[in-house]
C-alpha positions, -999 to 999 in steps of 0.1 A, spaced: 228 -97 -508 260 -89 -523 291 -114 -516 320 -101 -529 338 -85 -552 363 -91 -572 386 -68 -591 416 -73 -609 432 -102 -622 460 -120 -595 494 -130 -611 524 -138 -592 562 -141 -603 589 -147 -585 614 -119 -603 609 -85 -620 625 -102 -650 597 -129 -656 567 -101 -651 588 -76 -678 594 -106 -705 558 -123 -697 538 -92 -703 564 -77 -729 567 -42 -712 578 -16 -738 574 18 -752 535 17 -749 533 16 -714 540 43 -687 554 30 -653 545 52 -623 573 43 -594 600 53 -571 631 59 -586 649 36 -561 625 8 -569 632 14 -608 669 14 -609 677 -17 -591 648 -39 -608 631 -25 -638 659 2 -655 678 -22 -677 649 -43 -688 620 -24 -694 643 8 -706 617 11 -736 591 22 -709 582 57 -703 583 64 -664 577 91 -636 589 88 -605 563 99 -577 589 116 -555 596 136 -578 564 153 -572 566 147 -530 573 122 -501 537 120 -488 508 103 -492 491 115 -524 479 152 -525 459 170 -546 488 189 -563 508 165 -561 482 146 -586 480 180 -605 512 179 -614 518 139 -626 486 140 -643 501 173 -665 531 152 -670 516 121 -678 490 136 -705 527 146 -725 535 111 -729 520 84 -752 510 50 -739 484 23 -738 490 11 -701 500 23 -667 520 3 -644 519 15 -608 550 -2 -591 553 6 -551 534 15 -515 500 21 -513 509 60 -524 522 50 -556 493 28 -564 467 52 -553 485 77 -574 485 53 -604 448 47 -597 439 84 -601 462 89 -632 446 61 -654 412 77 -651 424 113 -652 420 118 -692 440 147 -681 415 162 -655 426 180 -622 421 166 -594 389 186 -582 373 181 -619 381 141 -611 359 146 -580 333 163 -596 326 137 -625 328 110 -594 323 77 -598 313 81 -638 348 79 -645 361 64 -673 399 47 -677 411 47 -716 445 23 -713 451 -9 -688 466 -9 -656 484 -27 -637 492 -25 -599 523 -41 -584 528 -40 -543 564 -34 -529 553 -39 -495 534 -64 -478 502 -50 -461 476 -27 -471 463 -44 -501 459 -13 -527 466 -32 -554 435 -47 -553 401 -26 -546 391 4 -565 399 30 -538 423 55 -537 434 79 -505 438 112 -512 451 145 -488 432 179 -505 449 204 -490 430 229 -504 400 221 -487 417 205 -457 409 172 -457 417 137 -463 391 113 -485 388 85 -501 379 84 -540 371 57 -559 351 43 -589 347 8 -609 371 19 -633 394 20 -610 400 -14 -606 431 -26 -621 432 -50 -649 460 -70 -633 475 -72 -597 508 -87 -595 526 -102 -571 568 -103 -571 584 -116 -537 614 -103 -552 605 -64 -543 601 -72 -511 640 -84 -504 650 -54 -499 622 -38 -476 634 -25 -434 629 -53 -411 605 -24 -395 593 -18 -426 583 -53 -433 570 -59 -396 547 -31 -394 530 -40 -433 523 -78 -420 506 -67 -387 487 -40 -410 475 -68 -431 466 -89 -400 442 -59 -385 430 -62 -425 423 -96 -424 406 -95 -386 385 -60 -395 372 -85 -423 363 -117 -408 347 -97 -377 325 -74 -400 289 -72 -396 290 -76 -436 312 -103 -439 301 -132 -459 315 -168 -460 333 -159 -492 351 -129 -471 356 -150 -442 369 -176 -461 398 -154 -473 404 -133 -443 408 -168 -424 434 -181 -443 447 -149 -445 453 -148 -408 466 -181 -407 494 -174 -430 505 -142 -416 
């Protein structure tokens, strides 16, 4: 009987600053964001950083051309390590990008789950609820088949997660509210599970008790 898994690493800083200096972000590494999100914490410190900005390509949750696209732009650049900084679209989106090796979207799905991720990654949450910083799944809308899945394989899991209270100052009080009673249905859905285990229950109890 399986009991858990467990993915990524868990760090925790308090400031944007101390993550950039501790794990000396520079011109290897390729920081997938939002542009609002980059300019008032990351644009003067990690400047040496290559970086695409997911609205650029749309406001939605991911879709498949929407990945087309940043994957095309991201095989022009050079770096060793992604850094997905945002929602749980801008994670996905990071996900699917750091196992691409320049692959559209529907040759990603057909080589499903023996994909293979050539530089690290590292997934950093600017809201407070769904958790996509942490498992190997991404949600993706393919419009051209109509329909919304889920994708995901072990080398998907990031490297690192990273927590930054700092990101999350400037979040809508609606914003914030609707994020912590996500993460509460998270943490019940897991305790009440038919497949929960006392090393799930154990952290979807406390989880409950701090939100």
């Amino acid at each position: 009987m399986k009991l858990i898994a467990i993915g990524p690493e868990l760090f925790m800083f308090h400031t944007a600053k101390e993550f950039i200096d501790e794990f000396k972000i520079g011109k290897d590494d390729l920081i997938v964001t939002i542009e609002v999100i980059y300019n008032q914490y990351f644009k003067e410190a990690a400047k040496e950083a290559h970086v695409l900005f997911c609205d650029k390509y749309g406001s939605t949750e991911p879709t498949d051309e929407m990945l087309d696209a940043i994957i095309q732009d991201a095989s022009a650049i050079p770096y060793k390590r992604i850094i997905g900084i945002g929602g749980g679209a801008v994670m996905d989106m990071a996900k699917v990008v750091s196992v691409s090796d320049g692959m559209g979207i529907d040759a990603i799905f057909d080589k499903l789950p023996n994909l293979k991720r050539k530089a690290g990654l590292v997934l950093i949450p600017t809201t407070c609820g769904t958790g996509s910083e942490v498992p190997q799944l991404a949600s993706i809308n393919r419009t051209r088949l109509g329909t919304k899945v889920g994708m995901g394989c072990p080398d998907m899991y990031a490297d690192t997660s990273v927590l930054i209270p700092e990101l999350l100052y400037g979040l809508p009080n609606y914003v914030f509210a609707t994020s912590s009673i996500d993460a509460l249905v998270h943490a019940v859905e897991s305790v009440l599970s038919p497949n929960a285990t006392p090393y799930t229950k154990l952290f979807g109890y406390q989880a409950i008790e701090m939100i």
